[in-house]
N, C-alpha and C positions, 0 to 999 in steps of 0.2 A: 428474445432479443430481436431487434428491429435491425433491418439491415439496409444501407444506403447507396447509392453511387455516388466516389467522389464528383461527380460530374454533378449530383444533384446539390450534393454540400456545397461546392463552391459556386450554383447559383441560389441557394434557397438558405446558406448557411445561417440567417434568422429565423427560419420555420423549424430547419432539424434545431436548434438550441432551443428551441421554447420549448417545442415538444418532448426533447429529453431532459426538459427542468420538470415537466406536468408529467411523463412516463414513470422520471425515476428508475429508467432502465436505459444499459450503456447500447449505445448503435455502432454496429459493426461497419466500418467502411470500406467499401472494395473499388479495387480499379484495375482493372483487364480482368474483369471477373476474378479475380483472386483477394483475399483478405488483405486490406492494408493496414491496416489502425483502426483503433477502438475510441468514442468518443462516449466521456464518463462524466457526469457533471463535478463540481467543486466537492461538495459535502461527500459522495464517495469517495472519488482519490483523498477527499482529508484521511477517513474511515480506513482504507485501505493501506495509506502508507502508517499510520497509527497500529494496523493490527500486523504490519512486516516490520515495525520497530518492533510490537513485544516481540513473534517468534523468532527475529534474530536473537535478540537478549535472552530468551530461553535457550536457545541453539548455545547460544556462548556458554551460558551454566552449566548446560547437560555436559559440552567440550570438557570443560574445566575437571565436572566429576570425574569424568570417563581419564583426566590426566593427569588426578589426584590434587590437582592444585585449588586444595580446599581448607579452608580453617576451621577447630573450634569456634562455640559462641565465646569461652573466654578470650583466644586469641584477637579473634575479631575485634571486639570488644574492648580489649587494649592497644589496638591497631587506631579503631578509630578515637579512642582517648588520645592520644599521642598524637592525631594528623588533626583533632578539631581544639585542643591544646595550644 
């Protein structure tokens, strides 16, 4: 991972974006020497937020087992008869 000063992002901020559309790898930004923000092209954070939608919606499942709040396939089954009805 490539690491910046925001002093260079905010003069050079079209060299770091190209560079990290041709890298493909997120740049780390710092300022007082310490980590500020992380600079990620589009098609990652799409990727990213796509793969913290499924584990939340597995998180929610596993919840649900672990709280018994679980149907049958029949039940199911005539749940969603009833709601696409």
């Amino acid at each position: 991972m490539r690491t910046e000063l925001v002093t260079t992002l905010k003069r050079k901020a079209s060299d770091v974006i190209t560079r990290l559309a041709n890298d493909q790898e997120p740049v780390l930004i710092t300022q007082y020497g310490l980590p500020a923000a992380y600079l990620i092209d589009v098609q990652m954070f799409e990727s990213m937020q796509s793969r913290l939608s499924l584990l939340e919606g597995l998180a929610r499942g596993e919840k649900a087992i672990l709280e018994n709040r679980v149907l049958s396939h029949k039940e199911a089954k005539e749940r969603m008869e009833r709601w696409l009805a």
